[in-house]
C-alpha positions in Angstrom: 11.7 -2.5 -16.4 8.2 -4.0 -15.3 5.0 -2.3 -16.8 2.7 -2.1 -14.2 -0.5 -0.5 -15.2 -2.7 1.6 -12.3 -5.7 -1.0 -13.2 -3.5 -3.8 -13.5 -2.1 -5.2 -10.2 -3.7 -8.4 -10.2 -2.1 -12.5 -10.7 1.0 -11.5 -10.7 1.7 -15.0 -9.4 1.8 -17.8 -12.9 -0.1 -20.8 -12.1 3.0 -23.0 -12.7 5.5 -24.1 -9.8 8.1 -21.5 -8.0 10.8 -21.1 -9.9 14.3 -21.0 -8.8 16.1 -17.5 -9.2 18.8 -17.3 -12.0 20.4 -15.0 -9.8 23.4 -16.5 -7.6 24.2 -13.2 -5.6 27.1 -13.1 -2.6 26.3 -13.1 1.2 26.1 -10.1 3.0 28.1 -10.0 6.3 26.6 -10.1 9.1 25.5 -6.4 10.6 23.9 -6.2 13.9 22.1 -3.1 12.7 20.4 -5.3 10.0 19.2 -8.2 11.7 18.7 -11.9 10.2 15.1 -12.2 9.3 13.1 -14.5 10.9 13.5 -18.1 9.5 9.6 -18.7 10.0 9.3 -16.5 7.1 9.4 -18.1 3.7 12.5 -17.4 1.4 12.3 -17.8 -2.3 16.2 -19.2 -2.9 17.1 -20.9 0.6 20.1 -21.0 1.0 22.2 -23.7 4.0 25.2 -22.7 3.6 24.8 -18.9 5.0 22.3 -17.1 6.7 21.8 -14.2 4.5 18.9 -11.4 4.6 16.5 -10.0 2.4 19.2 -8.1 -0.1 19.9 -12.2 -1.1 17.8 -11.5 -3.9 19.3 -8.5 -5.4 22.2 -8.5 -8.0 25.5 -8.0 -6.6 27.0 -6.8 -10.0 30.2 -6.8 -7.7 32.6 -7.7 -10.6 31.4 -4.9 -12.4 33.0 -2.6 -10.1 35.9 -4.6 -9.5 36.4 -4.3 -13.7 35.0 -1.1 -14.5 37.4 1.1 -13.2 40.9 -0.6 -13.6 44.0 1.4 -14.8 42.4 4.8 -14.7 39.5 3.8 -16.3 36.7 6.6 -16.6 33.5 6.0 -14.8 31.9 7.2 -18.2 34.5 5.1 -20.5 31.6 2.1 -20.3 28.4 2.9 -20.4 27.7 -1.2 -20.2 29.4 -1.6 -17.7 26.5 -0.7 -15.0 29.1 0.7 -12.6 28.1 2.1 -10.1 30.9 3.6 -7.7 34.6 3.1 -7.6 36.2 0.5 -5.9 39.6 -0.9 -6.7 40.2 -4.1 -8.4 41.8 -5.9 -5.6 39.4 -4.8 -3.2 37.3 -8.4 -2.9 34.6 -9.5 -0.6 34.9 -12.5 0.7 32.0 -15.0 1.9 31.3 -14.9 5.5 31.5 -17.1 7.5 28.0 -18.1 9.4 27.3 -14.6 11.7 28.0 -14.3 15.2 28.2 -11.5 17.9 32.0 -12.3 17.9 33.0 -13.4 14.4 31.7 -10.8 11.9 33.7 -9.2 8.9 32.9 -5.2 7.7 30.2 -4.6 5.7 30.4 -4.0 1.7 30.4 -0.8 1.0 29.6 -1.6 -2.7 26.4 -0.3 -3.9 23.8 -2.2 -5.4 20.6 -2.4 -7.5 17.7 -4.7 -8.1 17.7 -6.7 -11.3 14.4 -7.0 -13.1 12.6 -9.2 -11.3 10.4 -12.6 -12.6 7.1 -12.7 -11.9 7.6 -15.5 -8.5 10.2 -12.8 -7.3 7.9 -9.9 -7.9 5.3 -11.2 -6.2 7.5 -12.2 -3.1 8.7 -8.6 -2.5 5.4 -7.2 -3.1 3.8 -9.3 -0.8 6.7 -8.7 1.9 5.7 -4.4 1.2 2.5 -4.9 1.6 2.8 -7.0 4.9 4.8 -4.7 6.3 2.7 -1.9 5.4 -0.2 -3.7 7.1 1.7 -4.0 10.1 2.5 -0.5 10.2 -1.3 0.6 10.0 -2.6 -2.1 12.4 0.3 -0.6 15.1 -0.2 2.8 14.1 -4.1 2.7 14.5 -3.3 0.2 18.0 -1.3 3.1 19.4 -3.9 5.9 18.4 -6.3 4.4 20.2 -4.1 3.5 23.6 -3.8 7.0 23.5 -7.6 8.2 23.0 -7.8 5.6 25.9 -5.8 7.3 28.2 -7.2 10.9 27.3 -10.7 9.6 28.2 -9.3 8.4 31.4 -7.4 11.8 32.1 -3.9 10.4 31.3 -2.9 12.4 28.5 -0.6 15.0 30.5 1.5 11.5 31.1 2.7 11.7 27.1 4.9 15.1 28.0 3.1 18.3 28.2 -0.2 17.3 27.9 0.6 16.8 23.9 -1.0 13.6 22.2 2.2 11.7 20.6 2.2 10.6 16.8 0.7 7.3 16.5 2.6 7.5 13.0 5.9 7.7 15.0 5.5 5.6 17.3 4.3 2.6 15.2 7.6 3.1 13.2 9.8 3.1 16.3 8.3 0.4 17.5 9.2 -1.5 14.5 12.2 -0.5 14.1 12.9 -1.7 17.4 11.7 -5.3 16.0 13.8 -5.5 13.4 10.3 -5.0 11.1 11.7 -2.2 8.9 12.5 -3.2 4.7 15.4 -1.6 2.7 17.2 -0.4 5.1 20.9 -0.6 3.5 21.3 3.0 2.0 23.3 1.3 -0.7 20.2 0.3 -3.0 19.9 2.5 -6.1 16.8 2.5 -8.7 13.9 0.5 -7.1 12.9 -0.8 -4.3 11.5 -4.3 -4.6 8.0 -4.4 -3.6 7.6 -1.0 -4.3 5.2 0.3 -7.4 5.2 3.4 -9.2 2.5 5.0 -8.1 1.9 3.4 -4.5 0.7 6.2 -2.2 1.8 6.5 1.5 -0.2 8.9 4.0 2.9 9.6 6.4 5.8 10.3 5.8 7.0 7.6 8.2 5.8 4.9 6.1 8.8 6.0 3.7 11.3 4.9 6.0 9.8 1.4 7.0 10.2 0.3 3.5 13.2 2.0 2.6 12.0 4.4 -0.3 13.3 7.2 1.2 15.3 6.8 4.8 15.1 10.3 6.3 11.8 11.4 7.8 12.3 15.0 7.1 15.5 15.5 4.7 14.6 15.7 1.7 17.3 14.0 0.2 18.6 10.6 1.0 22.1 9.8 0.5 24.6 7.2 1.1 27.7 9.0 3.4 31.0 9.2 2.3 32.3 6.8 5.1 29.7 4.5 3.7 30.4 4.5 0.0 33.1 2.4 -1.5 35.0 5.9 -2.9 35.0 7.8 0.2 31.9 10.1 -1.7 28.5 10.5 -1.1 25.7 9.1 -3.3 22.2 10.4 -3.8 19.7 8.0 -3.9 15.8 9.5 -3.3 14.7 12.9 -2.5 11.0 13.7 -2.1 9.3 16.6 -3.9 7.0 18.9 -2.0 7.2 22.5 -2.9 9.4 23.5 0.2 11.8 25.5 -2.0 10.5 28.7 -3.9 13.1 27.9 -6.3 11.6 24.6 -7.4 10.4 23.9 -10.7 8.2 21.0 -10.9 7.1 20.3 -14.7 6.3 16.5 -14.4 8.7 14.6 -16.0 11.5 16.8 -15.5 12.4 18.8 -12.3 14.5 21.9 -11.8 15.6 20.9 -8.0 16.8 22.9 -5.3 19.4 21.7 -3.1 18.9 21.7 0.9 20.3 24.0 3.1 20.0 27.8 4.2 16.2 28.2 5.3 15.0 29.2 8.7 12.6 27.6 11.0 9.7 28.9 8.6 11.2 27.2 5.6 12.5 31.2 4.2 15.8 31.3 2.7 17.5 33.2 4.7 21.5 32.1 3.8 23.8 30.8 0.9 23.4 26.6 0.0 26.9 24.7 0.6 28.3 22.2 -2.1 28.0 19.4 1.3 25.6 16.7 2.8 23.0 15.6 0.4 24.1 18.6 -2.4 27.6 17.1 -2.7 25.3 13.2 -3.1 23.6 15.0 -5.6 26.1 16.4 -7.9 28.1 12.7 -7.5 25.4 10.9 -8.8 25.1 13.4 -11.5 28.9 12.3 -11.8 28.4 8.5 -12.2 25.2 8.7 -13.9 23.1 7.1 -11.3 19.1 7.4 -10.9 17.4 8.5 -8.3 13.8 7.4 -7.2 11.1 10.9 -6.6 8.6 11.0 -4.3 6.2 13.8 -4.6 4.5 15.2 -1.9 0.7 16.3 -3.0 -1.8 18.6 -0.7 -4.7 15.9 0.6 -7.7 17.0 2.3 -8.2 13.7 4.2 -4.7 13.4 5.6 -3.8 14.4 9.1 -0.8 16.1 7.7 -2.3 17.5 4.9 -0.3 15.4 2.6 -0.1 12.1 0.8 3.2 11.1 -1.0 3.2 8.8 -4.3 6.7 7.2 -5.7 6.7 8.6 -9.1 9.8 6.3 -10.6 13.4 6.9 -11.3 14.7 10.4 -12.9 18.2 10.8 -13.8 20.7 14.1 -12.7 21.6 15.8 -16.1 22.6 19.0 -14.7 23.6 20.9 -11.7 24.5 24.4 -11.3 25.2 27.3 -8.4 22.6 30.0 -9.3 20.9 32.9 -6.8 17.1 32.4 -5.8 14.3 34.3 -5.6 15.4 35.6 -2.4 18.7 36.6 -3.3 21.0 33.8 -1.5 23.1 31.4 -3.8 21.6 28.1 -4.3 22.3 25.1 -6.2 20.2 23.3 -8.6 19.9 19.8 -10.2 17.9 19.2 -13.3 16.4 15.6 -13.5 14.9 14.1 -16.3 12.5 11.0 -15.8 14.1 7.7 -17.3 12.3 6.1 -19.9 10.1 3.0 -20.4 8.4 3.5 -17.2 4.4 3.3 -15.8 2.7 6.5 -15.8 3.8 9.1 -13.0 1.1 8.3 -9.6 1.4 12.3 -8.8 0.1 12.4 -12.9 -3.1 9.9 -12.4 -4.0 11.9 -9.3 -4.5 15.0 -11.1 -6.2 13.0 -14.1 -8.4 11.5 -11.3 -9.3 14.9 -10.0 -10.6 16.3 -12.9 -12.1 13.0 -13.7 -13.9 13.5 -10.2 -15.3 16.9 -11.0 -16.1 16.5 -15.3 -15.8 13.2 -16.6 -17.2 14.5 -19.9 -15.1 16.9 -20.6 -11.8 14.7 -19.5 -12.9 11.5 -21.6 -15.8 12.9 -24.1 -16.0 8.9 -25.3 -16.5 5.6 -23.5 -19.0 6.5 -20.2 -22.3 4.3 -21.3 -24.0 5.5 -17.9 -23.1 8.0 -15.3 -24.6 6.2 -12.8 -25.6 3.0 -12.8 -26.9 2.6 -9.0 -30.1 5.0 -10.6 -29.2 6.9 -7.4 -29.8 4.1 -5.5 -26.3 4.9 -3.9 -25.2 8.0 -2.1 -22.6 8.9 -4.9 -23.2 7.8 -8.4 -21.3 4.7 -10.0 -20.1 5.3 -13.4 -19.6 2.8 -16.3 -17.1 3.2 -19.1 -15.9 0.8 -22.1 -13.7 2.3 -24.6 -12.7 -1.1 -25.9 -15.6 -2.5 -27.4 -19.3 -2.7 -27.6 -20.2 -4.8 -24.2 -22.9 -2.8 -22.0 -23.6 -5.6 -19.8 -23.5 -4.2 -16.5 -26.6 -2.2 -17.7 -29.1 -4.8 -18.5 -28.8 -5.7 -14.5 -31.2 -4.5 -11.8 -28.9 -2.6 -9.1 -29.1 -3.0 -5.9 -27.3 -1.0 -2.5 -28.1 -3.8 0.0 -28.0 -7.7 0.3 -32.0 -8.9 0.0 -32.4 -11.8 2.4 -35.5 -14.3 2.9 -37.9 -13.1 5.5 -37.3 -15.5 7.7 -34.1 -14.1 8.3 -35.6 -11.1 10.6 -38.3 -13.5 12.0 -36.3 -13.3 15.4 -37.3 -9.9 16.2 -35.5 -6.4 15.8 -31.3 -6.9 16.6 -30.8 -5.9 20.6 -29.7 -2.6 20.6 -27.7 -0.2 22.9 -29.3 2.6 25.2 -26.4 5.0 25.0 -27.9 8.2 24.2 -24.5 10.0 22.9 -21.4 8.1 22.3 -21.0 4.5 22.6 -18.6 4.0 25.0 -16.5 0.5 26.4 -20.3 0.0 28.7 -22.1 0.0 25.2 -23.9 -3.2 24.4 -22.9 -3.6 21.5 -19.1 -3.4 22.8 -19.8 -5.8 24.7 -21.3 -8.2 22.5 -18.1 -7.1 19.8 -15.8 -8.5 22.5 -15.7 -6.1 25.0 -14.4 -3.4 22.4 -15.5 -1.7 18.8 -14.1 -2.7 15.4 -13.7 1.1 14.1 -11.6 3.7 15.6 -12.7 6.9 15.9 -12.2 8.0 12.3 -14.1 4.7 11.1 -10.9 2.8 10.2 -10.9 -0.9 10.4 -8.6 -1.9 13.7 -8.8 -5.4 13.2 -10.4 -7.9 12.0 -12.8 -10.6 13.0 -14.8 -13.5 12.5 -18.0 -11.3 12.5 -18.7 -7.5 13.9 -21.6 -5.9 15.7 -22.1 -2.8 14.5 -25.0 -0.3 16.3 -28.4 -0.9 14.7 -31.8 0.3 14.2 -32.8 -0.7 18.1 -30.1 0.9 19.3 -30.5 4.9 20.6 -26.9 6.0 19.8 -27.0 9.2 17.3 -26.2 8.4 13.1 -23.0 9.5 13.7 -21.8 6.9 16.4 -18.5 5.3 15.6 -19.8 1.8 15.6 -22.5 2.5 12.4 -19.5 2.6 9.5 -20.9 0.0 6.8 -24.0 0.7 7.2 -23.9 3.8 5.6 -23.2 2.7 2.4 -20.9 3.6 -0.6 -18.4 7.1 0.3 -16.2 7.1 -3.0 -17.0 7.3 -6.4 -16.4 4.4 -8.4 -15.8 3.5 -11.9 -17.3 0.2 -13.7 -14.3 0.0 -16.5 -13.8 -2.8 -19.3 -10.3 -4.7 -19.2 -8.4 -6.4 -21.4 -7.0 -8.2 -18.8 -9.7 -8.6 -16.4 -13.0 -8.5 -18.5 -15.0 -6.0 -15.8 -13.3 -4.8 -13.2 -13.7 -1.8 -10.9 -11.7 0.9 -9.5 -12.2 4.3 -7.5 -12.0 7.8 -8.3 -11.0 8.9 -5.0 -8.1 8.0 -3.0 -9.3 4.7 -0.5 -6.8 4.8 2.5 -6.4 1.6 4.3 -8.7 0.4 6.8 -11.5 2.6 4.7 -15.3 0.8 4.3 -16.0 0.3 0.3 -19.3 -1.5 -0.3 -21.1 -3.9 0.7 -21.1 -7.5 -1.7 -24.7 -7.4 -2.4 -26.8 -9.5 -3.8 -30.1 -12.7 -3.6 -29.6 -15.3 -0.4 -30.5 -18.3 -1.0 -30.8 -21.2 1.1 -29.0 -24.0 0.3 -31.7 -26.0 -1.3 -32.0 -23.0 -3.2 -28.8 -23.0 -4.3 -28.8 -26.4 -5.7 -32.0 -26.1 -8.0 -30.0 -22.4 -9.2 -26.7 -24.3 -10.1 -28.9 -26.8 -12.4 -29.8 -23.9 -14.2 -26.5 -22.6 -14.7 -27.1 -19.1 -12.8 -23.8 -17.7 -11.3 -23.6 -17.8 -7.4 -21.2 -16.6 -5.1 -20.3 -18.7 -1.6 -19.7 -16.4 1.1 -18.0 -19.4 2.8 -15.2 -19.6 -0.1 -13.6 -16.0 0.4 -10.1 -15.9 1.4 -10.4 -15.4 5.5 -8.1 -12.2 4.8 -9.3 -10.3 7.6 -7.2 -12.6 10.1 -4.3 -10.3 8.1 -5.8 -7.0 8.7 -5.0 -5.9 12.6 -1.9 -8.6 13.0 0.5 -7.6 15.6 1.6 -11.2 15.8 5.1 -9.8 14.6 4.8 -7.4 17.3 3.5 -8.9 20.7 4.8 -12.6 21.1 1.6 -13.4 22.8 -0.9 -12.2 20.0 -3.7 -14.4 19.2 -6.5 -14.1 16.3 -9.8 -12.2 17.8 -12.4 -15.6 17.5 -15.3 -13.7 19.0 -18.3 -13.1 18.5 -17.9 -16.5 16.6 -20.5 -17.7 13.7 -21.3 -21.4 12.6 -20.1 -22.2 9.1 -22.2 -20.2 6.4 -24.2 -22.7 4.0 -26.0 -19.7 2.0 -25.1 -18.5 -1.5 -25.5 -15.3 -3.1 -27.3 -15.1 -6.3 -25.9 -12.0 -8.7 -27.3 -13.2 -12.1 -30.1 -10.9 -12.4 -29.5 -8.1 -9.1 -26.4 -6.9 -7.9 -24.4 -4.1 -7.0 -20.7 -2.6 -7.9 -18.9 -5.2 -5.4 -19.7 -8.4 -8.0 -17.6 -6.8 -10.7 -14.6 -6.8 -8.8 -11.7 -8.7 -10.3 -10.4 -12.0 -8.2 -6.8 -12.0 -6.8 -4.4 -14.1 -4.7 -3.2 -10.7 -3.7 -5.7 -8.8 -3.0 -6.1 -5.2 -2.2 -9.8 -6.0 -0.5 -11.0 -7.9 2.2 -14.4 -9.6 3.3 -15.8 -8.7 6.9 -19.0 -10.4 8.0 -21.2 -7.7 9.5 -24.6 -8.1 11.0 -26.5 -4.7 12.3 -30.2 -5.2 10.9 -31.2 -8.9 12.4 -29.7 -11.3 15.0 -29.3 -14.3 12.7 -25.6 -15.1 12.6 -25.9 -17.6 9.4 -26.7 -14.7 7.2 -24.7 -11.6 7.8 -23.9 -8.6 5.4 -20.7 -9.1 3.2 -19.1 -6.0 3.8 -15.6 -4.5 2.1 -13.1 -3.0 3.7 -9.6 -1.8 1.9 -6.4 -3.9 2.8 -4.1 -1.0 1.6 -4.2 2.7 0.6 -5.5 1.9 -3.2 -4.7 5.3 -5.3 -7.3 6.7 -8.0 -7.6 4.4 -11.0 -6.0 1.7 -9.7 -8.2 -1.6 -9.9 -9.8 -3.1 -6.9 -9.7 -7.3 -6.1 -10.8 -10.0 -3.8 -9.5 -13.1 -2.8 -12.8 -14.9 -3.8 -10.7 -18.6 -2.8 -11.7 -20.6 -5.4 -11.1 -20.1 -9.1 -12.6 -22.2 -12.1 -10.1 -25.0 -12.7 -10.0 -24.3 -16.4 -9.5 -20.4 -16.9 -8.5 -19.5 -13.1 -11.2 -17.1 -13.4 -14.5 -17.5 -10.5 -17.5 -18.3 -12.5 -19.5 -14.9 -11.4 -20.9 -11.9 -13.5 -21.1 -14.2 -16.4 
């Protein structure tokens, strides 16, 4: 099992050539309800001879079963053997032959679970989550706002009795519908590729587009009987969120209740039956399988009032027919967490919450300042080292905002708007964003662009229009930490959803001439033209309308400034560099008109969980070390 560390999820990728997969797994045949990816989309093993799907990757283990259980044998007589379910030994699957609407064989019922992963593979399916996942937001936040749209204009009464519909279902249908949803063979057990302990999801939905859990209110996923190889059903996820009084949730191990017998107001109100996912439950108790947990936590900031973090794989040790608190029989599982695993996410949001409201008294030693802005930001910036002696990050002056030269504001005050109340699609500054605004309602990133507009000191609109978002500075509270892997890095204390402002990159703008005389003298600089352009990512629904193109206005001419952080700078310059990032750069201007200096502004690419360490794609890395040559 891979450690992955809540500040570590950076480089995954080594700096050497892809390597090809040791693993030499069998076709799958050809399902109509799993369609063949597209064959734009980059495959680590290709493979001419058949056109196989995402599963090619996994390990097929399929002579394991056809072994394990010959003559009688036990399903517990080997515990090498990695068996998983019955099947008999002359029950083969052959290769297919390439698919077709007319020429496809019956799917394998055999089960199957991934292998442990090298770092090229890791990477691939992580990237391939975290697309998907991008996707899902961009369509979910697209479909919010069609609907806002057609409130404003009186429509809503159109969406079925005057109720608004769920962006957050929608966007998954719609993908479904496309072909866009991951994992969706009930027959994976243990992990799901891609997916990291500790990865938090906001709706419930999101479970089911990358296969964690494939039920969107059951909370127990199971493969059916007609499905499975034996004829029985197998457990494979269930999600934990108090909705049984007879729960017992003590971390690492769980005292489960089994579904069934509740009324409409989630009271027990009749006896449990030994069927559906109970039965799945007590089978993989039988043959020793895992089972991944998803907790369900209570969130302030969610629309459902709930976030829910994959806390690993637990294994059945128990089950039992007992009588609950309200007096109807019930069955219960008792699951133990599997060893040799990261650190629970449900765990490091509780340790972040305390964190959030006594940081003394939850780590007494390390913290060298509680807050190194010198309340120069809204919510103090902390700095801890309990590694060695290095206090650097103090010895720099901080600053909120970018400084530019004066010349920069020599063309007078940015044109503002003359709404007096909300900025709507007449707004100026609409109109100069393209006809539209950047931020949704909430102040979520829709999409992005080559450069945004956002409502400025000329304009009349109140503080709390929907197009001031990165203006406003830092929200969360964030943590300057010392890594062994990483040198500085930063994470948050708070939970950053995706789409979310962080902080702006701030730091001295030099011209280029400037920036010349500054290199001879060996002072670190950062090119603003050199970042990644990831924000043609964020907002993609290429995958979704045929005829999507990139937004390319308002347009800006190619940046020739650099950004000198040697001596000022702010909590942005100690963030780590990676090919994957979790952060993106938007340009921003909102103070002046002058297009070849706007604000670096950072905007999150994912929902990033407490503790868990922030990166950029700063697109170009020192030759020797494959580390950028900043915050030296």
């Amino acid at each position: 099992m891979v450690s992955v560390n809540p500040s570590q999820d950076l480089n995954l990728l080594p700096t050497t050539s892809l390597l090809t997969p040791k693993l030499e797994p069998k076709p799958e045949p050809y399902d109509p309800y799993f369609p063949i990816p597209n064959p734009k989309t980059p495959q680590i093993q290709p493979d001419t001879t058949a056109t196989t799907n995402v599963y090619s990757e996994y390990d097929r283990i399929s002579e394991a079963f056809r072994t394990a259980f010959a003559a009688k044998q036990s399903p517990h007589s080997d515990p090498d053997s990695r068996a998983l379910v019955a099947v008999p030994p002359d029950q083969s699957v052959a290769v297919p032959a390439p698919p077709s609407e007319s020429n496809h064989k019956k799917r394998s019922s055999e089960l199957v679970r991934v292998t442990d992963f090298g770092a090229t593979e890791r990477r691939y399916f992580r990237d391939l989550i975290r697309k998907t996942r991008m996707i899902y937001e961009a369509l979910r936040v697209y479909a919010d706002e069609e609907d806002e749209k057609r409130r404003r204009l009186g429509l809503g009464k159109l969406c079925g009795r005057g109720a608004r519909a769920r962006s957050d279902l929608k966007s998954a249908s719609v993908m479904k519908e496309r072909g866009l949803w991951q994992n969706r063979d009930k027959r994976i057990v243990g992990s799901i590729p891609g997916v990291q302990i500790g990865d938090l999801f906001v709706y419930r939905m999101e479970l089911c587009v990358v296969g964690l859990h494939g039920t969107p209110q059951s909370g127990i996923d199971f493969l059916p009987a007609n499905c499975s190889s034996n004829k029985e059903p197998i457990a494979t996820s269930i999600v934990v969120s108090g909705g049984y009084e007879d729960d017992e949730d003590g971390g690492d191990v769980i005292i489960y209740t089994g579904q069934g017998g509740q009324d409409k107001n989630a009271r027990q109100c009749g006896h449990q039956k030994l069927e559906g996912g109970n039965l799945a439950l007590e089978r993989s108790m039988y043959y020793g399988l895992e089972v991944r947990v998803i907790r369900g936590r209570r969130h302030e900031g969610s629309p459902s009032g709930k976030v829910y973090v994959y806390d690993g794989l637990y294994k059945i040790i128990e089950s039992w027919f007992d009588v609950g608190k309200s007096g109807f029989g019930v069955y219960k599982y008792k699951l133990v967490r599997m060893d040799n695993q990261p650190e629970m996410g449900s765990a490091i949001l509780r340790f972040a919450e305390n964190l959030r409201n006594d940081p003394l008294s939850v780590r007494p030693v390390g913290y060298i300042s509680l807050d190194i802005s010198m309340k120069k930001e809204s919510v103090p910036v902390l700095l801890y080292n309990d590694i060695d002696s290095e206090h650097e990050p103090v010895y720099y002056e901080y600053i909120a905002t970018t400084v530019f030269p004066p010349f920069v504001y020599h063309g007078g005050a940015c044109s503002g708007c003359d709404c007096v109340s909300i900025c709507g699609d007449d707004c100026l500054c609409a109109w100069k964003n393209g006809g539209g605004f950047a931020y949704d309602r909430n102040g979520i990133l829709m999409r992005g662009k080559p450069l945004i507009y956002e409502c400025g000191i000329s304009c009349r609109c109140p503080p709390e229009c929907r197009n001031r978002v990165s203006q406003k500075g830092v929200k969360n509270r964030f943590e300057v930490f010392r890594s062994r892997e990483t040198g500085w890095g930063v994470r948050s204390l708070d939970l950053i959803t995706a789409g979310t402002f962080i902080c702006e990159f701030a730091g001295v703008v030099l011209t280029r001439e400037q920036a010349e005389l500054f290199t001879m003298n060996g002072d670190s600089l950062v090119y603003p033209n050199r970042f990644a352009s990831r924000w043609t990512e964020w907002g993609n629904l290429s995958d979704i309308f045929s005829d999507y193109v990139h937004p390319s206005f308002p347009s800006i001419p190619p940046l020739e400034f650099a950004m000198d952080v040697s001596r000022m700078r702010n909590v942005a310059c100690y963030i780590s560099h990676s090919s994957s990032p979790n952060v993106l750069v938007q340009f921003v201007l909102y103070d002046h008109n002058n297009m070849m200096f706007p604000h670096l502004m950072l905007f999150a690419m994912e929902n990033i969980p407490p503790l868990r360490e922030l990166s950029i794609d700063y697109g170009v890395a020192d030759e020797w070390n494959g580390k950028l040559r900043i915050c030296n």
